[in-house]
VEXKE-827146 format. One record per residue (C-alpha): residue in three letters; x, y, z. Coordinates in steps of 0.02 Angstrom, whole numbers, always signed. Layout:
REM VEXKE-827146
resn;c1;c2;c3
ALA;X;Y;Z $
...
//
This chain:
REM VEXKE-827146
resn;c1;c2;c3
UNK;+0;+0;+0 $
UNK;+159;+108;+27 $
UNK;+188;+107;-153 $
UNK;+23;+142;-207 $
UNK;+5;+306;-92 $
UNK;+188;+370;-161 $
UNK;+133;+340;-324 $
UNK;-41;+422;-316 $
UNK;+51;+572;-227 $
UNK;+183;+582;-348 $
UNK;+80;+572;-508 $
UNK;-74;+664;-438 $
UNK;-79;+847;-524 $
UNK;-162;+922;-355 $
UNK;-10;+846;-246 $
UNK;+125;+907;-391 $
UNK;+50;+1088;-321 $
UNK;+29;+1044;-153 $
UNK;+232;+981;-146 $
UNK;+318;+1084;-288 $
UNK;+205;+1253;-253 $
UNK;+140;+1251;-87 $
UNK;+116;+1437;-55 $
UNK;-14;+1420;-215 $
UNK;-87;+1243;-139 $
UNK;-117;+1351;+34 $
UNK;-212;+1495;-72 $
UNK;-317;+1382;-178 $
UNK;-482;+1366;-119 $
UNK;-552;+1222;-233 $
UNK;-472;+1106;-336 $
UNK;-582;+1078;-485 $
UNK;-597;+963;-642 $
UNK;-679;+1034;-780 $
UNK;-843;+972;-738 $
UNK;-841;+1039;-574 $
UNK;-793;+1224;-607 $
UNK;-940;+1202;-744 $
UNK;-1052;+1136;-610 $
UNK;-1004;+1307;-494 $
UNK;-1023;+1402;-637 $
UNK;-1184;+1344;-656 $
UNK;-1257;+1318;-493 $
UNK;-1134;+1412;-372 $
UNK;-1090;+1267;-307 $
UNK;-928;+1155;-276 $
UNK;-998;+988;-292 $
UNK;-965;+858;-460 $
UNK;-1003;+676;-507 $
UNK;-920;+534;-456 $
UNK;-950;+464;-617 $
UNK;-816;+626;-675 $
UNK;-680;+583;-550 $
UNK;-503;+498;-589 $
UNK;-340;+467;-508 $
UNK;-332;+544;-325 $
UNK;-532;+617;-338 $
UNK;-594;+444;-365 $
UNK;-603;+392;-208 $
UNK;-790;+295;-210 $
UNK;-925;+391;-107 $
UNK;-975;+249;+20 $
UNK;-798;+260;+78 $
UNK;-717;+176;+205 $
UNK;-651;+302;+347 $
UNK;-493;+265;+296 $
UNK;-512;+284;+102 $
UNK;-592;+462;+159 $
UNK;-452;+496;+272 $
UNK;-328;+473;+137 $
UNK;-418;+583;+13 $
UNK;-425;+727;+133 $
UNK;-244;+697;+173 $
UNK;-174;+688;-3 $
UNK;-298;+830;-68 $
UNK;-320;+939;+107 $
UNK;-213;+1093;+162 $
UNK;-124;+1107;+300 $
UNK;-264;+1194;+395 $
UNK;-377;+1031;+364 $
UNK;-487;+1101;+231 $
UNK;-529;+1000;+94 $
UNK;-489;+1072;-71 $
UNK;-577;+954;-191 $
UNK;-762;+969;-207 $
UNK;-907;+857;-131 $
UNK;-950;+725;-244 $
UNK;-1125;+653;-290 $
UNK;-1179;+482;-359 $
UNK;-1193;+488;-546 $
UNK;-1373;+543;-582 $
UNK;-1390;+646;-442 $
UNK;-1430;+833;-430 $
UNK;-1292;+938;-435 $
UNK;-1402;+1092;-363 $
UNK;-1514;+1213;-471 $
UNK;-1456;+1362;-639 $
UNK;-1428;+1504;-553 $
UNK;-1494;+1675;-593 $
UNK;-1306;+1737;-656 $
UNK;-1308;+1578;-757 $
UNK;-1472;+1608;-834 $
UNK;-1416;+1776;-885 $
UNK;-1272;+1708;-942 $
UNK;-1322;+1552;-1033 $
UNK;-1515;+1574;-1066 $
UNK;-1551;+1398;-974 $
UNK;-1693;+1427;-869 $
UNK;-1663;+1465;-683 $
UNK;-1700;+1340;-580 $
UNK;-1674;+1199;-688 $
UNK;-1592;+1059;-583 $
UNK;-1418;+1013;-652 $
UNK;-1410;+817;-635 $
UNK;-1241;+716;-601 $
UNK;-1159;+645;-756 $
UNK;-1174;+477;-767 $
UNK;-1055;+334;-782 $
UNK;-1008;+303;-974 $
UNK;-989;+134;-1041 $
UNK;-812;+86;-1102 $
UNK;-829;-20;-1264 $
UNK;-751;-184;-1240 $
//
């Protein structure tokens, strides 16, 4: 298990800023995919879909303490924030188009924003 954490820290993008720029890991205040700085944009809030998280995120959501533990450690700040975003079963509502969005998309406020869901690989 040793190996796997080194690796996961090593490789992880969020930990290569976290070791290699640390005064920018301590000022970040979320650590977003794509699909979850979408979802903020959208909804104002930092939440994704599980179905949209790889390498360090992907931690499942019914998560052992430990498994939680070690996503908080190898994606939290030294003040014990978490920097990644809540995460959501695929399917799930994200939250609702805001007013700012509406204005700045057309889609209707309100609307609820649903989870991604998992994709099919071809076999």
């Amino acid at each position: 298990m040793t190996e796997t954490v080194a690796y996961l820290q090593a490789e992880a993008e969020a930990n290569w800023i976290r070791t290699e720029q640390p005064d920018i890991w301590e000022q970040t205040h979320k650590y977003l995919f794509l699909s979850g700085y979408l979802t903020y944009k959208l909804t104002g809030r930092f939440v994704d879909s599980a179905g949209c998280q790889v390498g360090l995120c992907a931690v499942r959501l019914q998560a052992t303490d430990a498994e939680r533990g070690l996503r908080l450690e190898m994606a939290g700040r030294a003040d014990g924030s978490a920097v990644l975003p809540d995460l959501v079963p695929p399917g799930a509502p994200l939250g609702e188009i805001t007013p700012q969005a509406t204005a700045a998309t057309g889609i209707p406020v309100g609307l609820p924003l649903i989870a991604r869901p998992r994709t099919r690989r071809a076999r």
